[in-house]
C-alpha distance (Angstrom), angle and dihedral (degrees) to the residues before:
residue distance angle dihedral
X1 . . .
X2 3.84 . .
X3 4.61 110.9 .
X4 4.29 104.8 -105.5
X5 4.07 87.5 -128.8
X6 3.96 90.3 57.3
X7 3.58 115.2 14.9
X8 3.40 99.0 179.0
X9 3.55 107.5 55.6
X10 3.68 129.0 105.6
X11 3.88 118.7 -161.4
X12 3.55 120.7 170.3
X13 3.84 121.6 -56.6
X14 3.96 94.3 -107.8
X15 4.18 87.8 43.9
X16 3.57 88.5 46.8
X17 3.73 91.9 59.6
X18 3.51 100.1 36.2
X19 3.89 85.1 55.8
X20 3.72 91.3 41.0
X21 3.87 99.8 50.2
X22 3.80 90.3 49.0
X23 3.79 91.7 50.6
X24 3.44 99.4 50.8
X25 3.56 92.9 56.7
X26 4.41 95.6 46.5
X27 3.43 89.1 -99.3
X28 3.72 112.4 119.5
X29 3.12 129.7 82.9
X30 4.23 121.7 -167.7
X31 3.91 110.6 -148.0
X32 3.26 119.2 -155.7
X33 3.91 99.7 162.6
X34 3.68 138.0 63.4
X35 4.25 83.3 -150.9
X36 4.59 85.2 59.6
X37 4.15 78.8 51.9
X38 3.83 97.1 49.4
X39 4.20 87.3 39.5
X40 4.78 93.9 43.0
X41 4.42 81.6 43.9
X42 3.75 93.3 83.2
X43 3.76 112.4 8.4
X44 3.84 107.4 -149.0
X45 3.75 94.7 -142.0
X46 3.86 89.4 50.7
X47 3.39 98.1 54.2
X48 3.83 127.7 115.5
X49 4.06 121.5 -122.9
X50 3.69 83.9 -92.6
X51 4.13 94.5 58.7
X52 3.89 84.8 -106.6
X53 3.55 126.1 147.9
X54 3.39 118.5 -160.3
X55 4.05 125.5 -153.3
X56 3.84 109.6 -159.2
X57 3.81 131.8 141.3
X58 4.21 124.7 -146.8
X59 4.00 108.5 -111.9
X60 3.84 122.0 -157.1
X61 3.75 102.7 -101.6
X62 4.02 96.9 -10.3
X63 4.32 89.7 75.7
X64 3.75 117.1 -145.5
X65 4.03 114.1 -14.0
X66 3.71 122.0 -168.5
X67 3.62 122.4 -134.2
X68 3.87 107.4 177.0
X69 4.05 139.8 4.2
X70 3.86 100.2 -135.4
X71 4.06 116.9 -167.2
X72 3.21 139.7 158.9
X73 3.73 130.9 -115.6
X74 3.91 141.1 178.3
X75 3.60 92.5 -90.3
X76 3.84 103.4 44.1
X77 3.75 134.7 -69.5
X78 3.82 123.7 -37.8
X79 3.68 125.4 -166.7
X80 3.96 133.8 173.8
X81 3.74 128.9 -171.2
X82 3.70 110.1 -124.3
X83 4.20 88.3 -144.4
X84 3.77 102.7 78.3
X85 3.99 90.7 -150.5
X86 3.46 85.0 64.6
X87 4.22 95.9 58.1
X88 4.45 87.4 79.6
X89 3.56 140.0 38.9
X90 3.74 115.3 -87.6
X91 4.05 103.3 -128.1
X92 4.16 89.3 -145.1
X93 3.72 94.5 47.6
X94 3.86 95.1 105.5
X95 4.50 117.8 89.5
X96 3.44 124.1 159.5
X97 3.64 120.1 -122.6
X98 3.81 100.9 -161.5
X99 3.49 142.5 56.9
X100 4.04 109.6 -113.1
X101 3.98 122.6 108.2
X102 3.80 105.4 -61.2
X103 4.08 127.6 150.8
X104 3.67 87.7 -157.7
X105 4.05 121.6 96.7
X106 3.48 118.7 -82.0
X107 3.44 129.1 -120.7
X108 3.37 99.5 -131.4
X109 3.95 94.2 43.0
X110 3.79 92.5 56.8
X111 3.59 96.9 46.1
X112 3.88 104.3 25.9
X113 3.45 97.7 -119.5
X114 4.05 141.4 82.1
X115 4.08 108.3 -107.3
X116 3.37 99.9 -124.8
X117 3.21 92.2 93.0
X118 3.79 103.1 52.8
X119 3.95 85.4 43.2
X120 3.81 92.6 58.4
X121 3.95 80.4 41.3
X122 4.09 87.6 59.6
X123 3.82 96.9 48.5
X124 3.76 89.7 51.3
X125 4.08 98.5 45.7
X126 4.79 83.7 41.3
X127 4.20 81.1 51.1
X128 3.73 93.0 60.1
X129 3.93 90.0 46.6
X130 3.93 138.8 79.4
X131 3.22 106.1 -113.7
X132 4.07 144.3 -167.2
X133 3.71 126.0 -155.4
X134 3.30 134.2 180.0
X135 3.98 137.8 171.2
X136 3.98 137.1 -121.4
X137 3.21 140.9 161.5
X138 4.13 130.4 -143.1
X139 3.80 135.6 176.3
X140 3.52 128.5 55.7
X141 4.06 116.6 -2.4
X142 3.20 92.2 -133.0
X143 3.90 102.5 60.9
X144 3.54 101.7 5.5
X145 3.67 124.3 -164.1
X146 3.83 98.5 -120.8
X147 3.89 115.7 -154.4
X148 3.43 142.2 -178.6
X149 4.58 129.9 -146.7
X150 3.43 123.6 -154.4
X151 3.48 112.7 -168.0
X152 4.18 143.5 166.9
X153 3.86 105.2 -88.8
X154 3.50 86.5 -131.3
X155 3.45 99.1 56.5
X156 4.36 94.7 60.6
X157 3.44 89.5 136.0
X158 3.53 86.4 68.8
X159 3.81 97.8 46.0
X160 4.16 84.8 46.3
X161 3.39 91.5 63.9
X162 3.53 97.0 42.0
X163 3.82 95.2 48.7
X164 3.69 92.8 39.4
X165 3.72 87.0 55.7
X166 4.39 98.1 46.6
X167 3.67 95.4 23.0
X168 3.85 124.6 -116.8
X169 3.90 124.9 -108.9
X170 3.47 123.0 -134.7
X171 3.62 122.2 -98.7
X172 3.78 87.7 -131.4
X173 3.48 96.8 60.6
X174 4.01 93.4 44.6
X175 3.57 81.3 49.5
X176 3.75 91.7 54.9
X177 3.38 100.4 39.1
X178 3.89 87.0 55.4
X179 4.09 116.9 159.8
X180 3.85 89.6 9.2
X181 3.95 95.0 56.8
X182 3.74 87.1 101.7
X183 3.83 112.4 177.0
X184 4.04 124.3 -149.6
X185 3.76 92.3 -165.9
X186 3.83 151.1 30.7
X187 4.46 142.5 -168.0
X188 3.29 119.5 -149.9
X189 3.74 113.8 -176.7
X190 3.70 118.4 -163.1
X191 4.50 102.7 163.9
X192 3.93 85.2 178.0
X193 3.42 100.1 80.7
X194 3.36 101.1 52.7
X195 3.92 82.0 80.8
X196 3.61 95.7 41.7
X197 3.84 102.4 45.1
X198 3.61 111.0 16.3
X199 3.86 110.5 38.6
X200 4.26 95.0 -109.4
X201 3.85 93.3 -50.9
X202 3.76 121.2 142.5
X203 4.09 101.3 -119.1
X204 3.46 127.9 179.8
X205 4.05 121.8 -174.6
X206 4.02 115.2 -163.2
X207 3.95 102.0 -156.6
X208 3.82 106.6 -169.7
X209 3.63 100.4 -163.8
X210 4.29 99.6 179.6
X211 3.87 95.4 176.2
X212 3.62 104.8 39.7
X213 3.78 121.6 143.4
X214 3.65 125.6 -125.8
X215 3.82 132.4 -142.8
X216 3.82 91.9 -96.0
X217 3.57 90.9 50.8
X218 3.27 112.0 -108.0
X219 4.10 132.7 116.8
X220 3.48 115.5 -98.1
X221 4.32 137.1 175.2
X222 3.78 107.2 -114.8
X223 3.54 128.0 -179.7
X224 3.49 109.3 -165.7
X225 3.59 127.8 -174.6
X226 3.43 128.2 -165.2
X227 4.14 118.0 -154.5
X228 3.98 116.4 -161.1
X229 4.00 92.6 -176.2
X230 3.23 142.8 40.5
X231 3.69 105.3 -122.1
X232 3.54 106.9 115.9
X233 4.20 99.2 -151.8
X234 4.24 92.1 79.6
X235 3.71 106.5 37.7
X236 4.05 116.6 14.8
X237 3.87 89.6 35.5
X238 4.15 106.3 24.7
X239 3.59 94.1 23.6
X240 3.49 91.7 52.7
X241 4.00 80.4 46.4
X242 3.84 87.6 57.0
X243 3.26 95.6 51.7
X244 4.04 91.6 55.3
X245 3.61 89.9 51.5
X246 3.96 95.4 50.2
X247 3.87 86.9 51.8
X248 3.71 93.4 45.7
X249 4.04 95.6 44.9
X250 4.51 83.9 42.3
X251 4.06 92.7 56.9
X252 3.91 127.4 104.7
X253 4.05 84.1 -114.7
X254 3.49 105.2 29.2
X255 3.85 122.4 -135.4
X256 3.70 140.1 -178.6
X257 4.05 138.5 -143.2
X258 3.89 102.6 -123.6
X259 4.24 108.6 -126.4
X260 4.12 92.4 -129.5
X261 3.57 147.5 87.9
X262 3.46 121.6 -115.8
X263 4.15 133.7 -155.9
X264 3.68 130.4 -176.4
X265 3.97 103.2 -135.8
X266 3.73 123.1 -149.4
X267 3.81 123.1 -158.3
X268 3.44 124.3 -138.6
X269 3.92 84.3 -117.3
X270 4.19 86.1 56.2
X271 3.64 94.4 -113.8
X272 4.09 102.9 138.1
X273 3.68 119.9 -149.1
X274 4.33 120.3 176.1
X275 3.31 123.5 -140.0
X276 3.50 134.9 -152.3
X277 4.08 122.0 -164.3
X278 3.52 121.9 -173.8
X279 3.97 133.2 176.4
X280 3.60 143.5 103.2
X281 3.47 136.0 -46.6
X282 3.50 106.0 -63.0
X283 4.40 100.1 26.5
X284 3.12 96.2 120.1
X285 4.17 100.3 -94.8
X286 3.91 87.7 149.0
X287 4.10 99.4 34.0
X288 4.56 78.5 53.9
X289 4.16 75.2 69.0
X290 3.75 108.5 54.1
X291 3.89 135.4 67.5
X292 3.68 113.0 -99.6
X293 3.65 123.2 -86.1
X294 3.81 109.9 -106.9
X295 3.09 127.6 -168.1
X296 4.15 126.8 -121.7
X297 3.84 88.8 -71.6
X298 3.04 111.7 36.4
X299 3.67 107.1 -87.3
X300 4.09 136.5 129.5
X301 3.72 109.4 -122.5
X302 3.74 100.5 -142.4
X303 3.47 103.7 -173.6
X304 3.84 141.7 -37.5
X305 3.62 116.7 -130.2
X306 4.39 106.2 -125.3
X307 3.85 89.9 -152.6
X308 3.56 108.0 38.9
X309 3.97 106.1 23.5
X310 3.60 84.5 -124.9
X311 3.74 115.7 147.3
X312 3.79 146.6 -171.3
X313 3.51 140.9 -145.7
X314 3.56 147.7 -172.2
X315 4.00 136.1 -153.9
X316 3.92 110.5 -153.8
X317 3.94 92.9 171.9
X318 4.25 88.4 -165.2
X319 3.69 115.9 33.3
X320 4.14 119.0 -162.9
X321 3.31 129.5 -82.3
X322 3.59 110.7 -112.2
X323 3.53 124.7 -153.0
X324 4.18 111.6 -178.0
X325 3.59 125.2 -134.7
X326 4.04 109.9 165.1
X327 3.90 133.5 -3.6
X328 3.66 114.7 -168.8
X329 3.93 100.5 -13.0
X330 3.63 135.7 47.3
X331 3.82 126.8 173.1
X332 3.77 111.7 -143.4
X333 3.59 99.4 -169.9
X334 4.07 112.6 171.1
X335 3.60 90.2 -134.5
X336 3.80 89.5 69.0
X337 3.67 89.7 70.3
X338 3.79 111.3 99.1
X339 4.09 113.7 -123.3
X340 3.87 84.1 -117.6
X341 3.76 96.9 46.1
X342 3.95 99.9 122.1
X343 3.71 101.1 173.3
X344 3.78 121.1 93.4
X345 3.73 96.2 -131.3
X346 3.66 126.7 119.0
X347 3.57 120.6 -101.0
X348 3.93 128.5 -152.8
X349 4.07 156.2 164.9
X350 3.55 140.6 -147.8
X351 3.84 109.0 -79.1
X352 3.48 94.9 -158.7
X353 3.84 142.9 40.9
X354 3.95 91.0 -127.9
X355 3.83 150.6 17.6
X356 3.81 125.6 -107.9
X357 3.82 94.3 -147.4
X358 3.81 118.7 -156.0
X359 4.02 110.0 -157.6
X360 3.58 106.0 174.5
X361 3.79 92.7 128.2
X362 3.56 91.8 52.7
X363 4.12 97.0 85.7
X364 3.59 103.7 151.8
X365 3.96 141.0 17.5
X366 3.45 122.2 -69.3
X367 3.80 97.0 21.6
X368 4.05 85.1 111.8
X369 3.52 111.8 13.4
X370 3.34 100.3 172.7
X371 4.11 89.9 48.6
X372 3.29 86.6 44.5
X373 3.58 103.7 53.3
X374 3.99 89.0 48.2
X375 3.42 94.6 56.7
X376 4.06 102.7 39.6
X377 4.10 84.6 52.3
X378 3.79 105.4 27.5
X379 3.71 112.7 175.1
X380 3.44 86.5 -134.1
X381 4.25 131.9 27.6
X382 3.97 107.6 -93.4
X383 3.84 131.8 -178.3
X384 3.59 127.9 -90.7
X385 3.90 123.9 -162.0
X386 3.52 125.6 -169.2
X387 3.49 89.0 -4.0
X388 4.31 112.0 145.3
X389 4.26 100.0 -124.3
X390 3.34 140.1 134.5
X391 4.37 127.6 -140.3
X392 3.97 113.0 -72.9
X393 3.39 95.7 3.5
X394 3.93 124.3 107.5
X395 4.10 118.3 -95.1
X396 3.26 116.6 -126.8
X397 3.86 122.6 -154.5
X398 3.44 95.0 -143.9
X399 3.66 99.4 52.8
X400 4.03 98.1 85.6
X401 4.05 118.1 -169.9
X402 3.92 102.4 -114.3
X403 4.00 115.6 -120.6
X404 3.74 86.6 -150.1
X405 4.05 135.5 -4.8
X406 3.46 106.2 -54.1
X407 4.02 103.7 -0.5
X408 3.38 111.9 95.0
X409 3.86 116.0 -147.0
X410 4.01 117.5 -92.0
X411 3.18 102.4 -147.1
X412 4.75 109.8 59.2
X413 3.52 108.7 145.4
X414 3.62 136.8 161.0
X415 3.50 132.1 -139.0
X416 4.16 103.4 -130.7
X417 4.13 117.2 179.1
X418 3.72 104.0 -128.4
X419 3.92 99.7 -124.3
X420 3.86 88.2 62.8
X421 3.84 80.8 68.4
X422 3.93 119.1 90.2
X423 3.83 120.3 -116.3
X424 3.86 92.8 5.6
X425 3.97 115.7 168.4
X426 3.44 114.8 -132.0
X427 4.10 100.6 -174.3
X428 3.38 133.8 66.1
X429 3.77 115.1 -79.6
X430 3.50 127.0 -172.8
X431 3.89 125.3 -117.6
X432 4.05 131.0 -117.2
X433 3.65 99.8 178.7
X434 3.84 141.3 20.7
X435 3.25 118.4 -156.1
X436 3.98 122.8 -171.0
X437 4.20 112.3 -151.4
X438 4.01 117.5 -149.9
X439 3.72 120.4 -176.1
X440 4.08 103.6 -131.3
X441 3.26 128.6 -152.7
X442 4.17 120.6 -130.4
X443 3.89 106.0 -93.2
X444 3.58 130.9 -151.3
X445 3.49 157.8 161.5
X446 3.69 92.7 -102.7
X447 4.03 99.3 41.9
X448 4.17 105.0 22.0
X449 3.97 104.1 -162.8
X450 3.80 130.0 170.9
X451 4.18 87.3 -87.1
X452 3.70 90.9 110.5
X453 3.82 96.0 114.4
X454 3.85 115.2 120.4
X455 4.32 124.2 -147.9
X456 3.18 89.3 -67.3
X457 3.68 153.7 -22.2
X458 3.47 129.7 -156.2
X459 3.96 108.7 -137.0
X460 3.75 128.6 -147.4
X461 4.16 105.7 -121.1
X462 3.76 89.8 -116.5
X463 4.11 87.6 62.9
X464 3.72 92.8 33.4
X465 3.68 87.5 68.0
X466 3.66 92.6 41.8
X467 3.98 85.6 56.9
X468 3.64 93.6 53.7
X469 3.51 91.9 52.8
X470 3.48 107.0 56.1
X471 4.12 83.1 32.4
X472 3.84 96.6 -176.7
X473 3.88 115.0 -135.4
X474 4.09 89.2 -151.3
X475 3.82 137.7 179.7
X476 3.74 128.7 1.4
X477 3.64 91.3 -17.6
X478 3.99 111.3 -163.2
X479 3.72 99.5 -171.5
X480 3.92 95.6 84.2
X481 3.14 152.1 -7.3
X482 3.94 116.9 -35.3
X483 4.00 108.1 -115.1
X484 3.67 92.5 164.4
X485 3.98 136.2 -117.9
X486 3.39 128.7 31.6
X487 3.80 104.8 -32.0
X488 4.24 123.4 -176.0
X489 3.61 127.8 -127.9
X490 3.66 97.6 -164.8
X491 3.49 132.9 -147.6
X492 3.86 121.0 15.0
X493 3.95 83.0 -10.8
X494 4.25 79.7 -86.6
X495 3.29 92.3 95.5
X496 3.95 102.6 106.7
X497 4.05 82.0 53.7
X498 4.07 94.5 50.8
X499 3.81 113.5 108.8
X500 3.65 96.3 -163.7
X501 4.44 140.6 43.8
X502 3.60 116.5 -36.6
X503 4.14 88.5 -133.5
X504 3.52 90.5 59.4
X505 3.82 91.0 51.7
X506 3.93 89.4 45.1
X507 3.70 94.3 53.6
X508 4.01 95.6 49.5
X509 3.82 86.7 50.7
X510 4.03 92.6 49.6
X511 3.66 90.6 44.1
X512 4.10 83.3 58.5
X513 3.75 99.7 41.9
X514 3.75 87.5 52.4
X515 3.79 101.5 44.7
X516 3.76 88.8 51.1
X517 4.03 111.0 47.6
X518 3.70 96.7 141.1
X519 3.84 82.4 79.6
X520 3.81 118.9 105.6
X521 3.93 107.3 -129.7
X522 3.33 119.4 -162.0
X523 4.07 144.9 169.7
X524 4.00 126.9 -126.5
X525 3.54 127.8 -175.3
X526 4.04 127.2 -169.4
X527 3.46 140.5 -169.9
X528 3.37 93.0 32.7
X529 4.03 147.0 28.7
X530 4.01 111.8 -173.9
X531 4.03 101.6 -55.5
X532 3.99 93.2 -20.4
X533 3.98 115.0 105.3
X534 4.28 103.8 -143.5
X535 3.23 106.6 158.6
X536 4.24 110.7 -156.3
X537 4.14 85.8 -37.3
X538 3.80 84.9 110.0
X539 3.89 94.1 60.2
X540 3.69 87.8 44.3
X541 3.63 96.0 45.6
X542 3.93 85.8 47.1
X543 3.27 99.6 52.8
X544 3.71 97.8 43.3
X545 4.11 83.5 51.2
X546 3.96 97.1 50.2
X547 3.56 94.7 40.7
X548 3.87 89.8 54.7
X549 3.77 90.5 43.2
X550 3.78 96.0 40.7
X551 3.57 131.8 -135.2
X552 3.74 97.8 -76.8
X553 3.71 110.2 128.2
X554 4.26 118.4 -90.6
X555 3.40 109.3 -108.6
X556 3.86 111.7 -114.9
X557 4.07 85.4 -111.8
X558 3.85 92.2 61.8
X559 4.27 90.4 52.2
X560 3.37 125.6 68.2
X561 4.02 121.0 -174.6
X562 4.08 117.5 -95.3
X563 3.67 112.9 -115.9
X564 3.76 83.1 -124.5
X565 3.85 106.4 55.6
X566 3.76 96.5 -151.2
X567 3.65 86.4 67.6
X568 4.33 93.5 57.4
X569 3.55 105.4 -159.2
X570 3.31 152.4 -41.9
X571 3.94 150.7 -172.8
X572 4.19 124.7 -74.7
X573 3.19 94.6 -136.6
X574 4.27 135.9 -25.6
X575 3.57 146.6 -128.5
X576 3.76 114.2 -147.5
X577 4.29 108.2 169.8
X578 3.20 91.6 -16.4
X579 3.81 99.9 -51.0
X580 3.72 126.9 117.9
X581 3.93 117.0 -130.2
X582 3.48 101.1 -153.6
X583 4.57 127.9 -122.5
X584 3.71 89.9 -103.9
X585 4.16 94.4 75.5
X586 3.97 84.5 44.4
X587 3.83 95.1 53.3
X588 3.47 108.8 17.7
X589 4.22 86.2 -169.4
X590 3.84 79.1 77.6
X591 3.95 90.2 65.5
X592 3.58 110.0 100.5
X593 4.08 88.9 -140.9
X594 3.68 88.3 59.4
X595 3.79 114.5 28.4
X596 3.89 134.4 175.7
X597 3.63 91.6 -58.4
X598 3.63 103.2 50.9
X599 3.42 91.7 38.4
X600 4.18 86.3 53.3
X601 4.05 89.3 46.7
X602 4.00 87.8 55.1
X603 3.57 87.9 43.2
X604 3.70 91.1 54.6
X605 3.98 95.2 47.9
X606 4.12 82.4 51.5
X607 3.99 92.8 58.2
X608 3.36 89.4 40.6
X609 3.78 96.0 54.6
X610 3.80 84.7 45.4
X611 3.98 92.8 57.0
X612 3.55 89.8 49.5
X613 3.91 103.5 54.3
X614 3.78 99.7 40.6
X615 3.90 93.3 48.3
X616 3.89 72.1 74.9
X617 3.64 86.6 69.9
X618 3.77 107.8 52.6
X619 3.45 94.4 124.8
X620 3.97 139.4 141.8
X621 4.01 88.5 -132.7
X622 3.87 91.1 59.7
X623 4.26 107.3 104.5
X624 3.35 111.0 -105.6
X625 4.17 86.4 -113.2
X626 3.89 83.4 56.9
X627 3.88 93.1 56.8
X628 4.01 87.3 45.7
X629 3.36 95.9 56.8
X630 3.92 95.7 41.8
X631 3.59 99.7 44.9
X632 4.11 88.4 48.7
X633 4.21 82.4 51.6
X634 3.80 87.1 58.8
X635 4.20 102.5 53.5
X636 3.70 90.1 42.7
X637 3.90 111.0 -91.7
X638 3.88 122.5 -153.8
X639 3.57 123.8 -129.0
X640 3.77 94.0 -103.2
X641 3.76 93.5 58.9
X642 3.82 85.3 52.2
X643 3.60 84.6 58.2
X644 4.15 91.9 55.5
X645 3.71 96.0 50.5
X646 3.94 97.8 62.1
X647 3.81 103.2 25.8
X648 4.08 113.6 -150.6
């Protein structure tokens, strides 16, 4: 039977009768606001005497267990999760609930048992609670992927952050739209049974069911995804993400969303050069976004030498003006490309309506200022995770909730809607240079590692795509949850968020790299260069520098080749305002605390690392270009036969 509020609309026949069961007993409630989200977060006559509000579900033969202590503060709504696991995305959180062609785990080979069970299981346990739903749509404008969350009323901080982050529609123009508001995709959220089926873990099943009949009869595509926890990072951010990439891998010309942030960067001199920077969790996307962190007077910190105490500074007396297009997700659909667009560059858009911030290395005023200032004074309230506050007072982003006594949690973020930010770009722009961030261990004589990668290097596109398959997740990762060594996030750095086969996913992003040479690719590492501790001052020293110099290709006099040839090449030495950054943060083999056979040892972990993540891709799919440039990987190819494969 058709919902009072919307009469017209057909869902799905199990969403129908979620909805329906929940409305015939007063118990559903049709959002059509991110303000009703901000007001059901913290219900005032549900709070505690301390202005709490406390999440928490009843578990056969556990009793009640709390998930979250919600409040509200001057500045928007802040919750934290009281089990530290739960403050990061768990890495393994991803199964598969259906049958189609997937390289991810299975449902029912993890558990031992087809879904469909625990998914009729869901609807039940959702038809006993009040509820809130509310649509949105996400992908390209054009022919959006409309969607629909149903989630516990009680758990609206949840659904804030999810609706903050996709954008809500208004129940007027669902309303209007009526029997032609046809949706591709749907969230159900269901934290209990994390405790009941999976032993506390955050789990998150995709179930792509592409012939699924609706309640008028008809067969529809439906992606439905099915969150068992209620941190927002794997299911109402990268399942969301996972649904984008299904769709994009699913079309007649098959596209991707790019895993990076992206900034347009204006010189003082008003020359404007855009950026994109992709990598894993943890490269830096975000820190691509923000002014550089000066110190007290005025200076760069470049790096701080970890055996000596030696450090090194710069003075850029004018930084850039930066203008931000995308932080974590941008959709680069081909139809964004004007008819006229003659430059083989990619271009792209915002994938979502706003920015899941992570501010761990913001730990004490005046690290950020401008950051800071935006999210003290807001125009609007935003959401604050893991963030240490108290009700009505104002959160502060560099007050983290501690996991433990003393060690504060890695992982705060907050969840910002991008047109509170100043000089955002809402159209597509089109990119100059794509840079790839990898979190680097500290290398030295004594303990060689794979952090042998200088300031930069500038990467032929054969290698660049080789880079962004094996994506490495790197050193001291914050993001997630800590499974040790060097792990891989595979292709694009999207892969943990990819529905489908990882050669499928490798060929879309080979088609791009080679339809769009003019682009500038380049490599960034932070935290560390050889035995120098630098933080992200090498992306912001980089980007500063190739804004300044523009994105007109180096000259092959300016390059020389890395020792290590998966790292291409890179400069001798640089001039950034006038001040030389000397050979030794180009090729860290030139640091005395590392030498040539350190830097060879790292250099050897690196290859390895490489054979091991594209033996994943020894498949009959792969393009025969693909198989070129993988099979040259393995016996050791140059540089210069990089540049052959992909010609520029």
């Amino acid at each position: 039977m058709p919902l009072k509020e919307l009469p017209e609309l057909t869902l799905s026949q199990s969403a129908m009768s979620v909805l329906e069961a929940a409305e015939a007993e007063n118990r559903l409630s049709l959002v059509g606001s991110v303000a009703e989200l901000v007001e059901a977060a913290a219900p005032v006559d549900q709070r505690d005497a301390a202005g709490y509000y406390t999440v928490g579900y009843d578990i056969p033969g556990k009793g009640f267990i709390p998930e979250a202590k919600v409040c509200e503060v001057k500045n928007g709504i802040a919750a934290n999760y009281l089990d530290p696991y739960m403050r990061r995305r768990d890495p393994n959180c991803m199964v598969i609930g259906d049958n189609r062609e997937t390289d991810k785990p299975r449902y029912e080979d993890r558990f031992g048992e087809a879904f469909d069970g625990l998914r009729q299981e869901t609807f039940e346990w959702l038809k006993t609670q009040p509820l809130s739903c509310f649509f949105f749509e996400t992908g390209s404008k054009d022919d959006p992927i409309r969607a629909v969350a149903i989630c516990p009323t009680n758990a609206a901080f949840f659904a804030l952050g999810l609706a903050m982050l996709q954008g809500i529609v208004p129940l007027e123009k669902v309303r209007k739209a009526g029997s032609e508001y046809f949706h591709k995709a749907i969230l159900y959220i269901a934290p209990p049974f994390r405790h009941t089926h999976f032993e506390g873990k955050q789990v998150v099943v995709h179930n792509r069911r592409f012939d699924d009949m609706g309640s008028d009869g008809n067969t529809t595509t439906l992606h439905e995804l099915f969150s068992y926890n209620l941190y927002p990072g794997p299911s109402a951010k990268k399942g969301v993400y996972g649904m984008l990439l299904t769709a994009g891998e699913r079309d007649e010309q098959p596209w991707t969303t790019a895993h990076c942030s992206t900034v347009q960067v204006i010189t003082p001199y008003d020359n404007t050069t855009t950026i994109m920077h992709e990598g894993a969790s943890g490269g830096g996307k975000s820190e691509m976004l923000e002014q550089m962190h000066r110190e007290s007077d005025g200076r760069l910190k470049l790096a701080t030498n970890l055996i000596t105490g030696d450090e090194r500074f710069l003075t850029i007396p004018r930084a850039c003006e930066l203008h931000p297009v995308t932080d974590d997700m941008a959709l680069c659909h081909p139809d964004l490309k004007g008819p006229d667009e003659r430059t083989r560059k990619v271009t792209l858009v915002d994938a979502e309506a706003a920015w899941f911030i992570r501010v761990n290395h913001i730990t004490r005023y005046g690290t950020d200022p401008h950051l800071e200032a935006l999210t003290t004074h807001p125009p609007g309230p935003i959401l604050h995770l893991n963030i240490d506050t108290v009700p009505g007072s104002t959160a502060l982003i560099w007050e983290h909730i501690q996991d433990e006594p003393g060690v504060p949690c890695p992982n705060p973020r907050v969840v910002m809607p991008r047109e509170y930010y100043p000089n955002i770009v809402d159209a597509p722009v089109t990119v100059d240079i794509r840079s790839f961030g990898v979190r680097c261990p500290p290398c030295t004589i004594e303990k060689p590692t794979y952090g042998i990668m200088g300031l930069f290097h500038v990467l032929p596109p054969a290698l660049a795509w080789l880079w962004r398959l094996v994506a490495p997740r790197g050193h001291g990762n914050p993001s997630i949850v800590d499974t040790g060594g060097m792990q891989s996030e595979g292709v694009g750095s999207y892969w943990p968020f990819a529905t489908g086969r990882r050669v499928d996913q490798a060929n879309i992003l080979l088609d791009q790299i080679t339809d769009t040479t003019d682009t500038m690719f380049v490599l960034i590492p932070n935290q560390h260069i050889g035995c120098w501790d630098v933080g992200f001052a090498p992306q912001w020293t980089v980007r500063e520098y190739l804004a300044r110099r523009g994105a007109s290709k180096f000259r092959d006099s300016e390059l020389v080749e890395a020792r290590c040839p998966l790292l291409g090449r890179h400069r001798h030495t640089m001039q950034v305002e006038g001040q030389i950054i000397g050979t030794w943060f180009f090729d860290v083999s030139k640091q005395p605390e590392v030498g040539e056979a350190a830097y060879d040892a790292g250099a050897e972990i690196l290859f390895d690392f490489f054979k091991t993540q594209l033996a994943n891709f020894n498949s009959p799919d792969l393009s025969a270009t693909g198989r070129e440039i993988i099979d040259a990987c393995l016996q050791g190819a140059s540089v210069s036969d990089y540049d052959d494969m992909i010609k520029v």
